[in-house]
N, C-alpha and C positions, 0 to 999 in steps of 0.2 A: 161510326166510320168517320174519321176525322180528316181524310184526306182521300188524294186518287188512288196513292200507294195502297191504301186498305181496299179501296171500292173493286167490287167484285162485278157488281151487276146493280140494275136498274128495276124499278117499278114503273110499268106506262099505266096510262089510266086506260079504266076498261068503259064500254058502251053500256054494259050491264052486267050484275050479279046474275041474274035469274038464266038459268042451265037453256031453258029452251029460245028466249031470246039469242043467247052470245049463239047456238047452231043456227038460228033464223039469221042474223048477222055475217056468221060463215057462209051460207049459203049466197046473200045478197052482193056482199064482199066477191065471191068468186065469179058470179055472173058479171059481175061489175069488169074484175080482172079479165075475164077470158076474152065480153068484147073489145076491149080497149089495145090488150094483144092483138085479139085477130083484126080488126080496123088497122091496127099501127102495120102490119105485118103483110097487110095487104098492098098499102100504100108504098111501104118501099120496097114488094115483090114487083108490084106493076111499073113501079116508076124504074126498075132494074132491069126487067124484061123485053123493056119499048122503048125502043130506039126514038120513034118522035119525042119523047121525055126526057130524054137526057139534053134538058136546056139549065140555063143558071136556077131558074125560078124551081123546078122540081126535083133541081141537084139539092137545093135548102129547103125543101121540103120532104125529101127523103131524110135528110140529119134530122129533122126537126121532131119525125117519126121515131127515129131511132133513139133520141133523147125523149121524147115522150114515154118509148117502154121502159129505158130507163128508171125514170122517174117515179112511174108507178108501181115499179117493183122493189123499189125504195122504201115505202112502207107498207102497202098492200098485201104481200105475202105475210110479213109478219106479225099482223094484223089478224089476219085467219088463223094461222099458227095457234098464236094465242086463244081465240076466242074458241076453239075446236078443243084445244088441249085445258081449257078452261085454268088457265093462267095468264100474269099480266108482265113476269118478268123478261128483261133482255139482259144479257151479256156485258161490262166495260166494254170489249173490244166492239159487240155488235152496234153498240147506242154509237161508238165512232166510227164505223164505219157508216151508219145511217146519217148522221150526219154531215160527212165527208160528200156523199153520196146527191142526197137533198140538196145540197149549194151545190154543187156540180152540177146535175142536170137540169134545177133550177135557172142558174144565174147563164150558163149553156143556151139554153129557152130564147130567154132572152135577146143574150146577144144575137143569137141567129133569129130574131125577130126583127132587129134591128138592119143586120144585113140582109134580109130579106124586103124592109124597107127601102135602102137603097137601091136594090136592083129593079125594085118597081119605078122604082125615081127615074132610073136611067134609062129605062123601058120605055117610058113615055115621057121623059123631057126630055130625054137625047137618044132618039132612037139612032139617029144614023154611028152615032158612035156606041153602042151598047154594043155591038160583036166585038170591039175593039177592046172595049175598058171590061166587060163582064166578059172574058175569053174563058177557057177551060182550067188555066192556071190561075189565074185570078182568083175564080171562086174558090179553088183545092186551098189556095194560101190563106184566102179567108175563112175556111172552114178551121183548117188545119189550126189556124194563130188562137181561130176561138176557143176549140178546144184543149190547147196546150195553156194560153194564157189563166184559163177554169181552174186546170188542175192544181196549177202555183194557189191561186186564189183562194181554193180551197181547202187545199192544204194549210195554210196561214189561215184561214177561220179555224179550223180543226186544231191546229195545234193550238192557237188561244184560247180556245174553249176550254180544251180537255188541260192544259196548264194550270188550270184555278186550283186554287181547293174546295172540295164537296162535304161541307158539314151542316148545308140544312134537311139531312134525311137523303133519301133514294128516293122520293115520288116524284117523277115527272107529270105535272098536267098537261099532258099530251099523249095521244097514243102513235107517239112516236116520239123520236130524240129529237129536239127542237132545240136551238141555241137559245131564245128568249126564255125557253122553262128552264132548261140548264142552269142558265145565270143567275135564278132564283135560288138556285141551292149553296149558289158560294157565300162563303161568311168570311172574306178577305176583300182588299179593295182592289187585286189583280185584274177581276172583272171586267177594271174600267178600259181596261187597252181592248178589248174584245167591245164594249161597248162603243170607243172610237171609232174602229175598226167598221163598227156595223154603219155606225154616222159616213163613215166614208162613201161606203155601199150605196148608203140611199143619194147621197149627192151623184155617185156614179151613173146609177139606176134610173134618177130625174133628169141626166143628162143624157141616155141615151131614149128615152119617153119623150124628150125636146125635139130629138133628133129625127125620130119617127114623125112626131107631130109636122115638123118643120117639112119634110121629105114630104106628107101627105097636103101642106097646105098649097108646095110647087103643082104637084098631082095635081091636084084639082083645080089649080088655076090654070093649066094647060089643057087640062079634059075641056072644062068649060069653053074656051077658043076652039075645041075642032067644028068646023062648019055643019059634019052630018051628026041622025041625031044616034044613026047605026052603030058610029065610029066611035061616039060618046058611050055608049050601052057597052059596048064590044071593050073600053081601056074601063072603065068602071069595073065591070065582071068580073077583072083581072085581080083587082084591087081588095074588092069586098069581102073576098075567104081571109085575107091576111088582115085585115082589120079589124074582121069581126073574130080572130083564133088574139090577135094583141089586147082590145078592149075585153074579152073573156081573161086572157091572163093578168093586167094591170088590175082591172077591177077587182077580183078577187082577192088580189097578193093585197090591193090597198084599204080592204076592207079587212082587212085581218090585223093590220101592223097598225090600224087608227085608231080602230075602234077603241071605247074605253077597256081599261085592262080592268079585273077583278080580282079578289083574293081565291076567289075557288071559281074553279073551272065550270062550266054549266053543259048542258047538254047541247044549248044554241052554239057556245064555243065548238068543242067538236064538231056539231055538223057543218061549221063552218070552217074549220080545218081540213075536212074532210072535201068540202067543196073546192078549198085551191088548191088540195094535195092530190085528187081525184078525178073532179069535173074537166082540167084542159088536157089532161091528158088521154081522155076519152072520149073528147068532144071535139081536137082538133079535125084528125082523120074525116069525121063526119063532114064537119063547117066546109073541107076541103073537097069531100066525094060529091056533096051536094050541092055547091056552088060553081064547080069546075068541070066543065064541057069534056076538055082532056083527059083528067083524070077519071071521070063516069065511063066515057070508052075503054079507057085502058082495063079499068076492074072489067066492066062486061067484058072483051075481049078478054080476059085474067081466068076468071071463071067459069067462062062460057069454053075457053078451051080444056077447062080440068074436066067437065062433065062431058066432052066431048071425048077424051082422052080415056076416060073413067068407063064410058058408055062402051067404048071401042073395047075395052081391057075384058071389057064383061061377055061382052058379043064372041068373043075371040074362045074363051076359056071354055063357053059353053059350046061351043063348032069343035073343039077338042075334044 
């Protein structure tokens, strides 16, 4: 296959040959999926349902949910697919659209991590003006730009990518479409504008990581001035779920793109693809149910009225 014009389809790399692993694998893989849905799925039910929630802070964390599921059904699904159907092939079109996909909800992620750091900023370094500057339209336009500006974005990684030509083979070391294993298989030097491209990203990337850093170091030198030590505990708590859902994403993404590269892929490699393709988006939800006073009522209230609702449906059916 000398080109894209021929390329038909892809090889991902598999977790294993052996029949009863890749169903062990399926199975793990799906548990993994369903919680990370029903987490994500909970969080912007309740944040949808509950009027005390519809503030700036749980408006970007309902998108952040909803790019979460995104994300992991990104490669996740196809993942099981495979290892079920005991095959490792995908599609031309499917490998571009997973990529297209992967930087979308990816680089999306982000951003609204980073506007989420702002509204903490102005939360508690300018509270009296936060109704003012973080209003209802504010945040929609900020959402809105995030997610319009991605799509441009990604589309421009996507079509550089898929521009090249493909003449070192169809195996990606990845079990999934990944730009850096892509660009292993071009054997032209068009690559390089996609390699620019990607330099550009990480300058972008490091400058909004500044950003947040910068926005947390005001944070905390205003927490530390408030006189009580209630009042300190109380803008803290606010703080902690989103910093600890940013250092979960950063870490991982930067332990992936440092590390040294190898000629073949290793089993450490994938699980550790696995981990930044997997881990934050099954782990935000959590960081947030468990850290966040509001959002713990809102689920009990969330759940506690299905069983109530559930209880009544049943009570009813049988008086019939």
């Amino acid at each position: 296959m000398s080109n894209q014009t021929t390329m038909t389809e892809f090889l991902l790399l598999g977790f294993s040959d052996i029949r009863e692993l890749q169903i062990l694998l399926f199975v793990v893989f799906l548990m993994i999926y369903l919680a990370a849905l029903v987490a994500n799925l909970l969080i912007i039910t309740a944040v949808a349902l509950n009027l005390h929630l519809h503030t700036p802070m749980f408006f970007f964390l309902m998108n952040l949910s909803i790019l979460d599921l995104g994300s992991i059904s990104v490669t996740i699904p196809k993942s099981m697919a495979n290892s079920l159907m005991n095959t490792r092939s995908i599609s031309y079109s499917g490998c571009v659209a997973q990529v297209f996909f992967f930087i979308f909800f990816a680089v999306a992620d982000f951003a609204l991590l980073t506007m989420m750091a702002y509204d903490r900023y102005v939360a508690i370094c300018k509270p009296l003006h936060y109704e003012t500057i973080m209003n209802r339209r504010a945040c929609v336009q900020m959402a809105a730009s995030a997610w319009i500006s991605v799509i441009f974005y990604s589309s421009l990684h996507t079509g550089n990518t898929f521009a090249i030509s493909f003449c070192g083979g169809i195996m990606v070391d990845q079990f999934f479409c990944e730009i850096p294993q892509l660009l292993k298989l071009s054997c032209s030097d068009t690559y390089l504008g996609e390699v620019e491209l990607l330099s550009l990203s990480a300058c972008l990337g490091l400058s909004c990581f500044i950003f947040i850093i910068g926005s947390y170091v005001q944070i905390f030198t205003t927490v530390l001035r408030i006189p009580s030590e209630q009042g300190r505990r109380k803008a803290f708590s606010t703080c902690i779920p989103h910093l600890t859902v940013v250092s979960l994403f950063v870490s991982t993404g930067t332990f992936v793109y440092l590390k040294p590269t190898s000629s073949s892929t290793s089993v450490l490699d994938l699980m550790v693809a696995v981990l930044y393709s997997v881990v934050p988006p099954m782990m935000n939800p959590i960081i947030y149910s468990m850290r966040n006073k509001e959002i713990k009522a809102a689920l009990r209230k969330l759940t506690g009225w299905r069983l109530f609702t559930k209880n009544k449906m049943s009570i009813f059916l049988l008086l019939t």
